[in-house]
NULUM-783651 format. One line per field, with one value per residue (C-alpha): residue number from 1; residue in one letter; z, y, x. Coordinates in Angstrom, 1 decimal. Layout:
<rs>
i NUM, ...
aa A, ...
z Z, ...
y Y, ...
x X, ...
</rs>
This chain:
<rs>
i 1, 2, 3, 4, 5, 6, 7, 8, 9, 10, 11, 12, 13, 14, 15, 16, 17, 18, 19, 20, 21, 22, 23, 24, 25, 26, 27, 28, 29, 30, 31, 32, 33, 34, 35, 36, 37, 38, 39, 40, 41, 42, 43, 44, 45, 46, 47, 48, 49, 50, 51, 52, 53, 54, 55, 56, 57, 58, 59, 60, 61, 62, 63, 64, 65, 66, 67, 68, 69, 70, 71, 72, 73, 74, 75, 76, 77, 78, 79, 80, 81, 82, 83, 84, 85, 86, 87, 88, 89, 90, 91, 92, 93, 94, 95, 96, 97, 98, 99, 100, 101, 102, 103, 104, 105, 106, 107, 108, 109, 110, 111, 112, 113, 114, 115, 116, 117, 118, 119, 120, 121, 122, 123, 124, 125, 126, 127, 128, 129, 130, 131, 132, 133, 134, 135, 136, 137, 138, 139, 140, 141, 142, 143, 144, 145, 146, 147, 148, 149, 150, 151, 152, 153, 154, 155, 156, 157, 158, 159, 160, 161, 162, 163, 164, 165, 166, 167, 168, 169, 170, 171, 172, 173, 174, 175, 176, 177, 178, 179, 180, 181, 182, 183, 184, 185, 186, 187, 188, 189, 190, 191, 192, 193, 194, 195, 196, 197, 198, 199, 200, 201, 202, 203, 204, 205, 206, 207, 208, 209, 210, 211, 212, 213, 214, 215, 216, 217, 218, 219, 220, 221, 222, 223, 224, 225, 226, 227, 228, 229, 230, 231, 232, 233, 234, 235, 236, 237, 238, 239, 240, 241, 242, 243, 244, 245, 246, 247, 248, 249, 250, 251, 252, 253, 254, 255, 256, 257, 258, 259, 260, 261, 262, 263, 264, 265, 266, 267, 268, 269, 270, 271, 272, 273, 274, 275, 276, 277, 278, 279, 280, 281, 282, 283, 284, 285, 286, 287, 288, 289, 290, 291
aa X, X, X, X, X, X, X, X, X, X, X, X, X, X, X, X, X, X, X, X, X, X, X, X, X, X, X, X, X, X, X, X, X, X, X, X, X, X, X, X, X, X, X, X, X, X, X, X, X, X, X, X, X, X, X, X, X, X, X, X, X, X, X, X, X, X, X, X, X, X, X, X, X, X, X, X, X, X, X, X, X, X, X, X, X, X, X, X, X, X, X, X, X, X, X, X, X, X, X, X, X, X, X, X, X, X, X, X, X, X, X, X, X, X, X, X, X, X, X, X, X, X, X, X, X, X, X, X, X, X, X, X, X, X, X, X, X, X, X, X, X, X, X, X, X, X, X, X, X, X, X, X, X, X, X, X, X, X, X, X, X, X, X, X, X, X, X, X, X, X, X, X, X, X, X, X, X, X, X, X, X, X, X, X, X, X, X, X, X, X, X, X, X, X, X, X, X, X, X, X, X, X, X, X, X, X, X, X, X, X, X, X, X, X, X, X, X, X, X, X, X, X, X, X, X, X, X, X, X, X, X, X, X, X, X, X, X, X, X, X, X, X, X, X, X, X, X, X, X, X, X, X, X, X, X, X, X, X, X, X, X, X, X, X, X, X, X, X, X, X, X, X, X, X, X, X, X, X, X, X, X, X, X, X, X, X, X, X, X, X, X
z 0.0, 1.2, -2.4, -4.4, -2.8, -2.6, -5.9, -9.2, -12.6, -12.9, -11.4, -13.9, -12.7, -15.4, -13.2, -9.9, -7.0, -9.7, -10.7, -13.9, -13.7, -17.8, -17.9, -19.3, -22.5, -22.1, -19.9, -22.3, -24.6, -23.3, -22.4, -25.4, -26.5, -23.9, -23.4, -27.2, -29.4, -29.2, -30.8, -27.6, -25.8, -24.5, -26.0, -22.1, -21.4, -24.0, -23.8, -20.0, -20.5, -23.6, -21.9, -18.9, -20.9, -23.0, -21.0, -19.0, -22.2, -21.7, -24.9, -23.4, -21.6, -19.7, -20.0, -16.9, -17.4, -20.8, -21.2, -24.8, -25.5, -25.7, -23.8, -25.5, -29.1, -28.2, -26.8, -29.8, -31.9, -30.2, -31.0, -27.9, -27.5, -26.4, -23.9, -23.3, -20.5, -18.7, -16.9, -19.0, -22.6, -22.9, -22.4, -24.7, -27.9, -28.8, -28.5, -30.5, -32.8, -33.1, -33.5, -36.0, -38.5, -38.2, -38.8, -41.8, -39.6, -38.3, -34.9, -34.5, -35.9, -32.8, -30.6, -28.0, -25.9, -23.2, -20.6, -17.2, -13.7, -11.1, -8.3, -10.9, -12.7, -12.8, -14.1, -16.6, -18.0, -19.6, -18.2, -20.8, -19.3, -15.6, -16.7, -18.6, -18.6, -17.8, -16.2, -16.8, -14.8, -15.9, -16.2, -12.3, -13.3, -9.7, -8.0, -9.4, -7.0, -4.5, -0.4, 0.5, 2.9, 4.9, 5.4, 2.2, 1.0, -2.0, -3.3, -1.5, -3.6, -6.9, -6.4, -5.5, -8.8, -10.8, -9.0, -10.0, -13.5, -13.2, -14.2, -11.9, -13.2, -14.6, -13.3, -12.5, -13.5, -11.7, -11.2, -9.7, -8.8, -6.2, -3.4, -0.9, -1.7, -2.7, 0.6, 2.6, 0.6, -0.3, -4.1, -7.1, -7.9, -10.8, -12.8, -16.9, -17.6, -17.8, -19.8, -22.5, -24.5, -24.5, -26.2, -24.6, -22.6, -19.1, -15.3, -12.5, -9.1, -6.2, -3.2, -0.7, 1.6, 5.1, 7.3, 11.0, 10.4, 7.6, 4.0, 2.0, -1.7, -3.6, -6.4, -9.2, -11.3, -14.9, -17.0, -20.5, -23.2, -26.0, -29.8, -32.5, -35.2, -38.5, -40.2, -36.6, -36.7, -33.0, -30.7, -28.9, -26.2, -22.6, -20.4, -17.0, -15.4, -12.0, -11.3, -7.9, -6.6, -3.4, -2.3, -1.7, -0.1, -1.4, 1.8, 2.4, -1.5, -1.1, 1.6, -0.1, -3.2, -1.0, 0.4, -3.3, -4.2, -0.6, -0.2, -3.4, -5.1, -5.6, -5.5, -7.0, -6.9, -9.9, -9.8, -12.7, -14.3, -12.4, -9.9, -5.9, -7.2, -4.6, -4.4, -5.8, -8.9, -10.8, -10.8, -8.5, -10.7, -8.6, -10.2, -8.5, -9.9, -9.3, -7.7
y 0.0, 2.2, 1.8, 2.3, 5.7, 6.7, 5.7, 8.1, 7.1, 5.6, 5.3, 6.8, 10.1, 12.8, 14.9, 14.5, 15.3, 14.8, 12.0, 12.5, 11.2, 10.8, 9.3, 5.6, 7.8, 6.3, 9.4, 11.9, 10.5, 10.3, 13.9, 14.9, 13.7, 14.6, 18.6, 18.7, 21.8, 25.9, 25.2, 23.6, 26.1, 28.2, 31.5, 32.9, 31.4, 32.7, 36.3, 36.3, 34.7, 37.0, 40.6, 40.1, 39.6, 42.1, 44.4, 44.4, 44.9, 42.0, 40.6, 37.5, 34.5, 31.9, 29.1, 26.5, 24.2, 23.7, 20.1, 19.5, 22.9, 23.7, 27.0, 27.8, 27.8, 30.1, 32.7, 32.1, 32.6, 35.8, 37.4, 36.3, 35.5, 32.1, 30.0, 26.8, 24.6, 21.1, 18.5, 15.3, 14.4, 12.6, 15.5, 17.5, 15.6, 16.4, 20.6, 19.6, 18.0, 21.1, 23.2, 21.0, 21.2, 24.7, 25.6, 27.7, 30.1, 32.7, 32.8, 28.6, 28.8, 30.8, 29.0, 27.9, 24.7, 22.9, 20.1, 21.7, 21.1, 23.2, 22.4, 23.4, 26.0, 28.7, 26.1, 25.0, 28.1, 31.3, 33.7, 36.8, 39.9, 41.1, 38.7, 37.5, 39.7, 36.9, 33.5, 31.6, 27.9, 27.1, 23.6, 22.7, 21.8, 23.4, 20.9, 17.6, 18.7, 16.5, 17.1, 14.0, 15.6, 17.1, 20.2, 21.5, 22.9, 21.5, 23.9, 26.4, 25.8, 25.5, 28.6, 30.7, 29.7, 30.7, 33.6, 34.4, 34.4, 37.0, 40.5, 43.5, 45.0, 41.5, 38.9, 35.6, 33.6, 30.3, 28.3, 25.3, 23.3, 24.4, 22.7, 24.4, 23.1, 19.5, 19.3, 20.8, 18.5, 15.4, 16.1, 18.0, 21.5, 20.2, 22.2, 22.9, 22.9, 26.5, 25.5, 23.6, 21.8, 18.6, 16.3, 12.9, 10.8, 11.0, 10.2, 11.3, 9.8, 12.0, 10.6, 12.7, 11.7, 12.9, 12.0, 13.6, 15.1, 17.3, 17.1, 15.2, 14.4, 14.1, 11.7, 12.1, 8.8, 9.1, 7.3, 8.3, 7.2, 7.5, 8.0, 5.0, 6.4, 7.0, 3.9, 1.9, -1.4, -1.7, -0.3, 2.5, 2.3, 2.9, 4.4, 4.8, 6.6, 8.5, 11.4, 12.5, 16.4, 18.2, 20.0, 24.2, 26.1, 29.4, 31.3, 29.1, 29.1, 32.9, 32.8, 30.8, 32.9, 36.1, 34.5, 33.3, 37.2, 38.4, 40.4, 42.4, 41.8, 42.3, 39.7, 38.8, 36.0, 34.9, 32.3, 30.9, 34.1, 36.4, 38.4, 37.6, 35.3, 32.1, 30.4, 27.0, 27.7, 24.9, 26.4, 29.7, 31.4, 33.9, 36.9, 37.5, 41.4, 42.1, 45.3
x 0.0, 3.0, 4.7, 1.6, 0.9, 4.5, 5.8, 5.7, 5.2, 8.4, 11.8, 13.8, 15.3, 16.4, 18.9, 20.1, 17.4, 14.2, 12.3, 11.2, 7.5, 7.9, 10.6, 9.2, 7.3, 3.8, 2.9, 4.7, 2.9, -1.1, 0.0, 0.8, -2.5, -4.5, -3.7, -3.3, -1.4, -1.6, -4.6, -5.9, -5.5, -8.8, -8.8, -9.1, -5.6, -3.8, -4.9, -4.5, -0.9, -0.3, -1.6, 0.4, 3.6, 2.8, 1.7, 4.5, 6.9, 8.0, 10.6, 12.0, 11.0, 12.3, 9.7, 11.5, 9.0, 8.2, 7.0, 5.8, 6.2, 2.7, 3.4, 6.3, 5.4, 2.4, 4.8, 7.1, 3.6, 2.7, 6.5, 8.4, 12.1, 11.6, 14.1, 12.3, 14.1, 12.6, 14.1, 12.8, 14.1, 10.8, 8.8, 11.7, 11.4, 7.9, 9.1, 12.3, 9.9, 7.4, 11.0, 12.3, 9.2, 8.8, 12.4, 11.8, 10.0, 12.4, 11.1, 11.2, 14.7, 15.9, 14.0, 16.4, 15.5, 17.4, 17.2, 17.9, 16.9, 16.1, 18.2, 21.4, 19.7, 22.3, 24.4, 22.5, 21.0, 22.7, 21.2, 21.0, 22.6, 20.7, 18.0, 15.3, 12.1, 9.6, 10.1, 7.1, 6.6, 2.9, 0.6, 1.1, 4.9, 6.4, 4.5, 6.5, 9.3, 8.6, 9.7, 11.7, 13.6, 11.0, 12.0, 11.3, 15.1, 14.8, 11.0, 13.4, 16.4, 14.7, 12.7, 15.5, 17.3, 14.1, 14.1, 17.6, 16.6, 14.7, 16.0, 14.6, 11.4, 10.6, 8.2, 7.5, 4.6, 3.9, 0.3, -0.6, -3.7, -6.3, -4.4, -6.3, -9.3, -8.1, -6.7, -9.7, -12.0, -9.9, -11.0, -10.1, -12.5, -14.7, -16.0, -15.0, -10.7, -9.4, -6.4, -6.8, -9.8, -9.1, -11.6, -10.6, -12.8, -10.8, -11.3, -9.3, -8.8, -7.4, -5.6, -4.0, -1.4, -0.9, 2.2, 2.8, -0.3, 1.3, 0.0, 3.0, 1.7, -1.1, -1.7, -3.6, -4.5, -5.7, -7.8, -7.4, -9.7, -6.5, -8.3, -7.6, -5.1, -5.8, -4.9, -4.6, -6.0, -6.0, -9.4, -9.1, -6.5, -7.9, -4.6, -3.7, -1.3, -0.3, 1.3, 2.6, 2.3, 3.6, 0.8, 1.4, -1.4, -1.8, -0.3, 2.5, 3.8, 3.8, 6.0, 8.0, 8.3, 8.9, 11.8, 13.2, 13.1, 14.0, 11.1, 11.7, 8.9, 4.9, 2.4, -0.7, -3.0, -5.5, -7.7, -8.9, -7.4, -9.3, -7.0, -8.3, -11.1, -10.3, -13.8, -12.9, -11.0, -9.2, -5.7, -4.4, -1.5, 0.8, 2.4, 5.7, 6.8, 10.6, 11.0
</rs>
């Protein structure tokens, strides 16, 4: 029971101090299928994403958690100067991919990507001059980083290295699940998905798990009715996966962010990508300004 609660999608581990949850494929892939392209995307998303950067003159973004790249090749889309950085190759191929047949296009040519990790950011990422403008860490990514340890160094660690990428004046944009709620009411906020469109038949089982009376992880299994290819002679594939979170409450991640930035910065909260609204969204994304 201990094992089935505690262990992630797989054991492979793409850089020291992360287990990369993908690192097997199957999930990469069902992912890939089941959050879709750009075009996937609801149209409230994008503009909210889009305004902010924008409207913040923002030129160039750090995308540390770029995944597929679904993110990514929206920003390099809209006009951004795109760095896209994740810690799993798995996850990795399918932007390389997008990169690779849109080449022709300027912007896609200078699309940098990366493997990098959190704990060794600095290390791993050139930071351009005092900074980027925009570090953006969206799709509940931050939360993979599990606690092992106990005390948390680890979230601390990585969010002071995103925080160092940062140039002053810039901002940080980071989002996560409704924690608050899930742990509060041992189950997900329903309700319709703010983020993408997704048109697969899918379930999703919540489990939350609780040790010295502290909440440790969450687990979130998926049941993923996956489409029959054209040309596939097989039936539709059902598919099933797990993926582990650590799960930050509102107050507590600000502190935490407030500490990566030593103070020096603003804060916002949206919820559902409406600034302050807190009854039972699906996702709570925190602007993090750099004074």
């Amino acid at each position: 029971m201990v094992d089935s609660v505690y262990r992630t999608r797989s054991l492979g581990v793409a850089a020291v101090g992360l287990p990369d949850q993908y690192a097997d494929g199957k999930a990469a892939k069902v992912w890939q299928l089941y959050i879709g392209d750009t075009r996937s995307r609801t149209e409230e998303y994008r503009s909210w994403v889009v305004s902010l950067l924008k409207g913040r003159g923002c030129r160039r973004v750090l995308d540390v958690a770029c995944g597929t790249g679904v993110d990514s090749i929206m920003l390099v889309e809209e006009g951004f100067d795109v760095m896209s950085v994740d810690a799993s190759d798995k996850m990795l191929k399918y932007a390389l991919k997008a990169r690779w047949e849109r080449r022709k296009e300027p912007a896609f040519d200078q699309w940098v990507i990366e493997e990098a990790n959190w704990l060794t950011l600095p290390d791993d990422v050139q930071r351009p001059g005092n900074g980027f403008d925009a570090v953006i860490c969206l799709g509940n990514s931050f939360a993979h980083l599990p606690d092992f340890k106990g005390d948390q160094s680890d979230q601390k660690l990585a969010l002071h290295n995103i925080a160092s990428m940062v140039k002053p004046g810039g901002v940080l944009i980071i989002d996560h699940r409704n924690y608050d709620y899930i742990l509060d009411t041992g189950r997900a906020p329903q309700g319709k998905n703010v983020y993408y469109k997704s048109d697969l038949t899918q379930d999703i089982t919540t489990s939350v798990l609780w040790v010295n009376s502290k909440p440790h992880m969450v687990t979130l299994d998926y049941t993923v009715q996956v489409p029959q290819l054209p040309g596939q002679q097989s039936p539709p594939e059902l598919s099933k996966f797990r993926l582990s979170y650590y799960p930050h409450r509102v107050e507590s991640f600000k502190e935490l962010l407030q500490d990566a930035f030593q103070g020096k910065c603003e804060q916002s909260v949206y919820g559902d990508f409406r600034k302050d609204h807190l009854a039972h969204p699906n996702r709570c994304a925190l602007l993090n300004d750099l004074d």
